[in-house]
C-alpha positions in Angstrom: -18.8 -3.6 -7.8 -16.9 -0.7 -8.4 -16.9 1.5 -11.8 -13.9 0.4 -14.2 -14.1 3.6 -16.3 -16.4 5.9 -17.4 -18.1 6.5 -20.9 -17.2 9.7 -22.8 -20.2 11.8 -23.7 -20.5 10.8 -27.2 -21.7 7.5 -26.4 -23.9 8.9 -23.7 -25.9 11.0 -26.0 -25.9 8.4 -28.8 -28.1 6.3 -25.9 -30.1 9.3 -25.1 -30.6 9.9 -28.7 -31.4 5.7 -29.3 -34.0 6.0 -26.5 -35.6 9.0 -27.7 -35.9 7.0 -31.0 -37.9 4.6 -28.9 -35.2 1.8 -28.7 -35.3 -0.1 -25.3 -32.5 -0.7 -22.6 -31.3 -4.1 -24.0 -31.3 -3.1 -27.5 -29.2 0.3 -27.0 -26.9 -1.8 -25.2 -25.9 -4.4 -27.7 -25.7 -2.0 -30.6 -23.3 -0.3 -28.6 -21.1 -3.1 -26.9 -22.4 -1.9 -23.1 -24.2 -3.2 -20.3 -28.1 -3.1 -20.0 -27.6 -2.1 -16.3 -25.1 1.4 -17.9 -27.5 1.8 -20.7 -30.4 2.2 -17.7 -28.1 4.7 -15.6 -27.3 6.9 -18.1 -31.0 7.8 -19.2 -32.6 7.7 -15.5 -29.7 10.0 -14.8 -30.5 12.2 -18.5 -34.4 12.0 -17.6 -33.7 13.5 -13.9 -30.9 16.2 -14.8 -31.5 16.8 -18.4 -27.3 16.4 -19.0 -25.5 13.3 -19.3 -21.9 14.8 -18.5 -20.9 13.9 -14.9 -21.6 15.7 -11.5 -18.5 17.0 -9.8 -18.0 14.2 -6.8 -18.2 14.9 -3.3 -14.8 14.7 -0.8 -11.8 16.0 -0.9 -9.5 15.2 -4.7 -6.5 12.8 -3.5 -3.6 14.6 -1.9 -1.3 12.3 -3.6 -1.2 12.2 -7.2 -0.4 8.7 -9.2 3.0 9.6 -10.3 3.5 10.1 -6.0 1.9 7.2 -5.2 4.2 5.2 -7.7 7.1 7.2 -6.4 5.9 5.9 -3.0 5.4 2.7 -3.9 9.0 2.6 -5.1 10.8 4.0 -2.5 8.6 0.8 0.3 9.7 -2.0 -2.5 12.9 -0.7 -2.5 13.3 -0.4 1.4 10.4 -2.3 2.9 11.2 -0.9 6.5 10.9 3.2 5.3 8.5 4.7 8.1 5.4 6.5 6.9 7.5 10.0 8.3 10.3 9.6 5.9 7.6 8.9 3.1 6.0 11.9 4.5 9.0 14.1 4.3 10.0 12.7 1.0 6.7 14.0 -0.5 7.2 17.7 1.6 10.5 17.5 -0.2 8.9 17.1 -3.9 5.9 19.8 -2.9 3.2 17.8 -1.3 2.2 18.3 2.1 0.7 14.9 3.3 -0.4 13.5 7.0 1.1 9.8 7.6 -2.5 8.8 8.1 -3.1 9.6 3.6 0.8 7.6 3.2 -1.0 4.7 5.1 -4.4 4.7 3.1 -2.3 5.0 -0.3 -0.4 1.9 1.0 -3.1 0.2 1.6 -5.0 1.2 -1.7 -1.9 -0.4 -3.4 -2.2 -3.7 -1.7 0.6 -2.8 1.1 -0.2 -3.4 5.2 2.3 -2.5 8.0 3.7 -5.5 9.8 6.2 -6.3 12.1 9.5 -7.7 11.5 9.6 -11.7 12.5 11.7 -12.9 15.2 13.8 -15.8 13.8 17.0 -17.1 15.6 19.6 -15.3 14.3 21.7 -18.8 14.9 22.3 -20.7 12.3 22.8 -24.5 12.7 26.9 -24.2 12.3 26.5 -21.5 14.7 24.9 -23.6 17.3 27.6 -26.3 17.3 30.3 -23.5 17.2 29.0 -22.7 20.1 29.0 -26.1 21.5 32.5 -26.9 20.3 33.6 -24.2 22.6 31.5 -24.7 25.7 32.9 -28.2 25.8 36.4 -27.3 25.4 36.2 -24.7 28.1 34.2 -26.6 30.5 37.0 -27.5 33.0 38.4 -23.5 33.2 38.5 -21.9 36.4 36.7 -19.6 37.3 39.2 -17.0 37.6 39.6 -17.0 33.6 35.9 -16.4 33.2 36.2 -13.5 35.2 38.2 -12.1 33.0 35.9 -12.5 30.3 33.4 -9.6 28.7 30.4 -10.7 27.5 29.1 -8.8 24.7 25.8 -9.4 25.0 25.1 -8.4 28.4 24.6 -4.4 27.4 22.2 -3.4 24.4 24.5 -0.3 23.1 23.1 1.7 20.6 24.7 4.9 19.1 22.4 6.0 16.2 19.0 5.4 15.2 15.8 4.6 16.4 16.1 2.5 20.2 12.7 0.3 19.2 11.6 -2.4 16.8 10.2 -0.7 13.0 8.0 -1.6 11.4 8.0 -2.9 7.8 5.2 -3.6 4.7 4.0 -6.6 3.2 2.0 -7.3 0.4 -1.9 -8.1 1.7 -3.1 -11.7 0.3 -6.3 -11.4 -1.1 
């Protein structure tokens, strides 16, 4: 289980001090409203370093800061299908130089997943007998009138934007 905070160094000495006094584990614990298992940490970690403030942590500090990643997190609920480059260029836009690879891990650190649009019929049922309603009025026409006839979707036409299927976000059930 992951940490929920961290204990300020007041009450980390007050345990080191308690267990100098010759108190035991359990007892520093309930007299100050933590966990055995944290009471144990913090001296094994006094008895081996002689501190009890924290180490700096390995890795690289988050690129992102929380006031980004809320800003981020914004701008998908807002527009669920905004790609990871526009995210990306939104951020070089307020200062921060980020890959689409760290836009992806905050999303997903936030409970977000990329998904793919669904394909539903775009027909509705009053659609479908629209449809019919006509094909049986013109089922006797010659052909020579349905020559004259453009069909609109025989050609896929596109004049700005992306030619390809994006991708949106959804919330990961957990």
């Amino acid at each position: 289980m992951a940490k929920i905070r961290e204990l300020c160094k007041d009450i980390r000495d007050r345990m080191v001090d308690l267990h100098k006094a010759g108190m035991g584990y359990r007892t520093i614990g309930k007299q100050l409203g933590e966990k055995e298992t944290t009471v144990g940490t913090i001296i094994r970690k006094w008895k081996k370093f002689k501190m009890t403030t924290n180490h700096p942590r390995s890795g690289d500090p988050c690129k992102i800061s929380p006031r980004g990643a809320s800003m981020i997190m914004r701008m998908v609920r807002d527009q669920p299908r905004t790609t990871r480059q526009d995210l990306v260029n939104d951020l070089k836009r307020a200062g921060t130089t980020v890959s689409k690879k760290t836009i992806s891990n905050t999303l997903r650190r936030h409970g977000l997943k990329s998904c793919s649009a669904c394909k539903v019929p775009l027909l509705k049922p009053a659609h479908v007998q629209a449809r019919l309603k006509f094909a049986n009025d013109h089922l006797d026409d010659p052909e020579e009138e349905w020559e004259k006839v453009m069909w609109s979707d025989e050609t896929k036409i596109e004049l700005f934007g992306l030619n390809s299927t994006r991708r949106g976000l959804e919330e990961e059930e957990g």
